[in-house]
C-alpha positions as a printed NumPy array, in Angstrom:
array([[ 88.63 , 102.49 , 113.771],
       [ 89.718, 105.933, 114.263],
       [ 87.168, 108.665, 115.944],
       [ 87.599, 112.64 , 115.792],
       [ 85.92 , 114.982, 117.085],
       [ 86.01 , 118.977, 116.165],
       [ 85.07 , 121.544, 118.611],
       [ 83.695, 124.909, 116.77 ],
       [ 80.808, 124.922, 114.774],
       [ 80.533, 121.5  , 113.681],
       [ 81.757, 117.971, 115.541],
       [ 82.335, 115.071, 113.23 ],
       [ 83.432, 111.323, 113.353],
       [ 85.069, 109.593, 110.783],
       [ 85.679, 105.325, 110.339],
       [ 87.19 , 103.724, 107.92 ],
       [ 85.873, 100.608, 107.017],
       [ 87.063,  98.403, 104.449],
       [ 88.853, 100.959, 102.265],
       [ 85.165, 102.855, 102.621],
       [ 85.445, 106.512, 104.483],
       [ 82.111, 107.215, 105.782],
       [ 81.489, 110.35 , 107.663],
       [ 78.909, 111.253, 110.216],
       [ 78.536, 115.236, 111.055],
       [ 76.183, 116.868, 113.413],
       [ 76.252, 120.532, 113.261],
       [ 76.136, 121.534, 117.117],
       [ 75.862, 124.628, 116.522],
       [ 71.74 , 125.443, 117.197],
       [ 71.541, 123.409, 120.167],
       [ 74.671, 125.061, 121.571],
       [ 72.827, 128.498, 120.402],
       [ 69.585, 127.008, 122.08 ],
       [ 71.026, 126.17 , 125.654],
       [ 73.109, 129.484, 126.081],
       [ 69.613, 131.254, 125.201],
       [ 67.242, 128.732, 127.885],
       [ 70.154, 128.223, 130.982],
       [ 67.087, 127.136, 132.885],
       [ 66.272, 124.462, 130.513],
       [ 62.318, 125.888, 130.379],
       [ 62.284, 125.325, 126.846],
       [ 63.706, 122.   , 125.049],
       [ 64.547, 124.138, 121.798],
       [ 64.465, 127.775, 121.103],
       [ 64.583, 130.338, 118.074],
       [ 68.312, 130.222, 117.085],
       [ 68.024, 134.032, 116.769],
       [ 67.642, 134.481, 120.381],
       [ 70.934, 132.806, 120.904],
       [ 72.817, 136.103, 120.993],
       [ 73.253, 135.793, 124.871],
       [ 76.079, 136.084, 126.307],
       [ 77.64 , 133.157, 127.541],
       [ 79.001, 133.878, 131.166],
       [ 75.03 , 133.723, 131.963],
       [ 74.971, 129.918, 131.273],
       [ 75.994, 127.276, 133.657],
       [ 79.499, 125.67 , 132.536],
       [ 78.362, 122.23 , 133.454],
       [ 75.195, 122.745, 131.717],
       [ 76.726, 123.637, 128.43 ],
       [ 79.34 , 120.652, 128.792],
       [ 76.371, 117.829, 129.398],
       [ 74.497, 119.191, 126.465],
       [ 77.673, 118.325, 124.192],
       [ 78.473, 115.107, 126.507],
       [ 75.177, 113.698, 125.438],
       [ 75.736, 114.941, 121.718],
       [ 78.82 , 113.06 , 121.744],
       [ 77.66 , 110.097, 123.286],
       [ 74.845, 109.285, 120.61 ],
       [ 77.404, 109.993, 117.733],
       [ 79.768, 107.962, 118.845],
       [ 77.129, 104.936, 119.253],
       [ 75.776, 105.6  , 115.578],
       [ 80.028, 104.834, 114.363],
       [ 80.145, 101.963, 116.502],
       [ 77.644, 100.819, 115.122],
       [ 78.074, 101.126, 111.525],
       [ 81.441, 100.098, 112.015],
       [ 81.554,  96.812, 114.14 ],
       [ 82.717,  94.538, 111.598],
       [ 85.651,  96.41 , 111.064],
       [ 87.893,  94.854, 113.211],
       [ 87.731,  91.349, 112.342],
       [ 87.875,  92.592, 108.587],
       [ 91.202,  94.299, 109.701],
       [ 92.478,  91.159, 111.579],
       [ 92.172,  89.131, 109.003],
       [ 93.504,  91.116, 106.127],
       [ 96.968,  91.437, 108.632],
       [ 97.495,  88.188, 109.07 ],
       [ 97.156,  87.076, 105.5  ],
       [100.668,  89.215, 105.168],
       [102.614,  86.402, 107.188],
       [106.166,  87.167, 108.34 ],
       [107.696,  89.905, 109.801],
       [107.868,  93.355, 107.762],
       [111.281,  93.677, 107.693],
       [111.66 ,  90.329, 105.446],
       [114.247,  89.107, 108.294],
       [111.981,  85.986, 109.104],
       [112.126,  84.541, 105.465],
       [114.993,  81.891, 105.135],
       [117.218,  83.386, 102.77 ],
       [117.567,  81.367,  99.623],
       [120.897,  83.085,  97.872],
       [124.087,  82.829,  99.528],
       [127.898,  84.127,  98.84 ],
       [128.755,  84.182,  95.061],
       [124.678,  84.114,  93.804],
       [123.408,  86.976,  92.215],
       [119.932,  88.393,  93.027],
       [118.669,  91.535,  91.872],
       [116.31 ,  94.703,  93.7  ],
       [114.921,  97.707,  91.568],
       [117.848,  98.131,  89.125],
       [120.416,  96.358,  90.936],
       [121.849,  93.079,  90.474],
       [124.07 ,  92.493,  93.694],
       [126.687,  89.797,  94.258],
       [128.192,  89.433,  97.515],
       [131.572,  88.071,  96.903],
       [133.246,  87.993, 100.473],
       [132.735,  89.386, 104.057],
       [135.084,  90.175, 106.644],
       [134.282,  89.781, 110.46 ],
       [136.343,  91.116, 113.629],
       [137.749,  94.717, 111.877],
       [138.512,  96.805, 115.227],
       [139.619, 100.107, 113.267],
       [139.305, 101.105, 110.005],
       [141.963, 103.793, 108.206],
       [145.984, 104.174, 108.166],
       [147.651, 105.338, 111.139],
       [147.276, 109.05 , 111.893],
       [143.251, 109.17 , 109.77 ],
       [141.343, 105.906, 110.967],
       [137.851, 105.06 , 113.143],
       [137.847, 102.556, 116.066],
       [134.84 ,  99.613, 115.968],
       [132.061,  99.966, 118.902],
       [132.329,  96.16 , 118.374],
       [133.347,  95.102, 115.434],
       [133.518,  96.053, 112.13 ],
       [131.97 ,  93.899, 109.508],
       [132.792,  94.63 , 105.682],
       [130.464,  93.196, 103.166],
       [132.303,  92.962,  99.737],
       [128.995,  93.204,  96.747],
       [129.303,  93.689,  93.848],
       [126.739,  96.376,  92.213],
       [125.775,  96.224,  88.707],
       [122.932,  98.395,  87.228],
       [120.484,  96.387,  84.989],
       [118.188,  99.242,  84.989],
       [117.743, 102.007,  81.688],
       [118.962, 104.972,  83.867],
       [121.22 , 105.671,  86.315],
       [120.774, 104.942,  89.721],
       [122.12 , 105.736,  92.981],
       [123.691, 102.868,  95.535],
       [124.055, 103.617,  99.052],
       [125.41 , 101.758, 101.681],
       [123.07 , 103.128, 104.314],
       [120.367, 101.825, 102.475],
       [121.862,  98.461, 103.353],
       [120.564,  95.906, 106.632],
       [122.707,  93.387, 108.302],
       [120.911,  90.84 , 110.587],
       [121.832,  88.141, 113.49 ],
       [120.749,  84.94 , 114.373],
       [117.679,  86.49 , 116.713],
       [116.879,  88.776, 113.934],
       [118.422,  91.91 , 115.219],
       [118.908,  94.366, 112.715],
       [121.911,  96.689, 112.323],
       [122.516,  99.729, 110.066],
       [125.739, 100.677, 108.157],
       [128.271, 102.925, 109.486],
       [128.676, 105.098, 106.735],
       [131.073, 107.603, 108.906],
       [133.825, 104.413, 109.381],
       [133.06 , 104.108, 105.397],
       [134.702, 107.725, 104.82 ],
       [138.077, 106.382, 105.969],
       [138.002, 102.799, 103.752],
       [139.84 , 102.71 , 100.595],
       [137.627, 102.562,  97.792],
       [134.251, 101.612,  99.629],
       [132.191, 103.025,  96.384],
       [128.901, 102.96 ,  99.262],
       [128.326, 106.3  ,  99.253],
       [126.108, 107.948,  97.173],
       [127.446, 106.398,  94.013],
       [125.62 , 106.891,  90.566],
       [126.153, 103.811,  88.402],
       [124.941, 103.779,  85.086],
       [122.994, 101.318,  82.809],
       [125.314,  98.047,  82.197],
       [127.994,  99.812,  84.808],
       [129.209,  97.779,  87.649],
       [131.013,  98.844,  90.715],
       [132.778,  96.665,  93.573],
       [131.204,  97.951,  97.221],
       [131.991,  97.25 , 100.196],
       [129.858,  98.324, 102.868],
       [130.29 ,  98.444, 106.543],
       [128.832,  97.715, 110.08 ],
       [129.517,  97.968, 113.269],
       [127.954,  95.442, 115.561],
       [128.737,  93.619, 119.075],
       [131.95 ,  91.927, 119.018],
       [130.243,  88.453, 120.301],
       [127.76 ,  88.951, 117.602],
       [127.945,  87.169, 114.225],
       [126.263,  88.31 , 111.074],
       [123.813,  85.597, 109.09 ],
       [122.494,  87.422, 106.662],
       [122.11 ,  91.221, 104.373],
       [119.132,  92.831, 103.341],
       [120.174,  94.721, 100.206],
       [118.144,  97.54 ,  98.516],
       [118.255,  99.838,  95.38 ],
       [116.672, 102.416,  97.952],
       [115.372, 103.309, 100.985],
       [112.12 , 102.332,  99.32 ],
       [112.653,  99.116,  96.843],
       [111.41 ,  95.555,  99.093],
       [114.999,  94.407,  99.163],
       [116.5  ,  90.863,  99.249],
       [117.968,  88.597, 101.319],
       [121.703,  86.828, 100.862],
       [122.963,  84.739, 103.493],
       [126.273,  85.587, 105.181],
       [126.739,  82.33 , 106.662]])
């Protein structure tokens, strides 16, 4: 449940409550005009036309209690329209199962199997563990770790072209750990075809795409994507 309040003219909560908005608003605005006018509280309301005084002649704290217990009764009126909102909430998250990043699942396609995202039908074909530089002798990168260079290959199966990117590519260990791809050690590999390459309908290209992780660490498993935003799928590495 989400509150906010507006100071100004007007204060205002809003909930929302199983994909309902409702709003409550309660315009302040005569009261306010109505204590400035009667500082010494003689009156309970007032004209709002007399509620041109100026306000330095009005007690700070007074003012602030007036909108304290203005506050106070709208926020009881949301909690109350609202208290089922929770449990509703609860129970639609754990209907999801799993973790969001898909790295819970057991992967089902291995080395060699083809599985396809968006457009893409990948293949990973080989993968190569314990790279400490990458590049000839005078233009190369050193590993953090180690280097690990996932060898898929990209076909589009789509009607238009698309564009395959390594970064858009996850790597995972055995405790789940997820690892992005070094697309700066990618500049210096021959013929990586990661970065930002349009593929056409029916084309195919052969990737490889590249991480650095802990050298104790071993890689079980990619997540690969069309894009940042496609769901992805999982091939295990192991």
């Amino acid at each position: 449940m989400e509150r906010r309040f507006a100071f100004g003219h007007s204060i205002a909560g809003g909930v929302d409550h199983n994909s309902q908005f409702f709003q409550i608003a309660a315009d302040l605005l005569p009261s306010a005009l109505a204590v400035l006018a009667d500082p010494a509280g003689e009156h309970d309301r007032v004209d709002p036309a007399q509620g041109d005084k100026h306000p330095a002649e009005v007690p700070a704290d007074l003012f602030g209690k007036h909108v304290q217990r203005q506050l106070a009764a709208l926020v009881a009126s949301v909690g109350s329209d609202s208290s089922g909102s929770g449990q509703s909430a609860s129970s639609s998250d754990g209907g999801k199962g799993g973790d969001e990043d898909g790295s819970g699942d057991e992967p089902t396609a291995g080395i060699g199997d083809t599985v396809e995202d968006g457009a893409f039908a990948f293949t990973v074909t080989d993968v190569e563990t314990g790279v400490s530089s990458i590049g000839g002798e005078y233009l190369n990168q050193q590993a953090q770790g180690q280097y690990v260079i996932v060898h898929v290959t990209v076909e589009n199966v789509g009607d238009r072209a698309e564009l395959f990117s390594g970064a858009n590519q996850k790597l995972f260990d055995a405790d789940g750990r997820e690892y992005s791809n070094d697309s700066g050690a990618e500049i210096y590999l021959e013929n990586s075809e990661s970065f930002l390459n349009e593929i056409n309908p029916g084309n195919t290209v052969e990737a490889q795409v590249v991480f650095d992780i802990p050298e104790d660490v071993e890689p079980v498993s990619i997540e690969l994507h069309e894009s940042v935003f496609s769901g992805g799928v999982t091939v295990s590495l192991s």
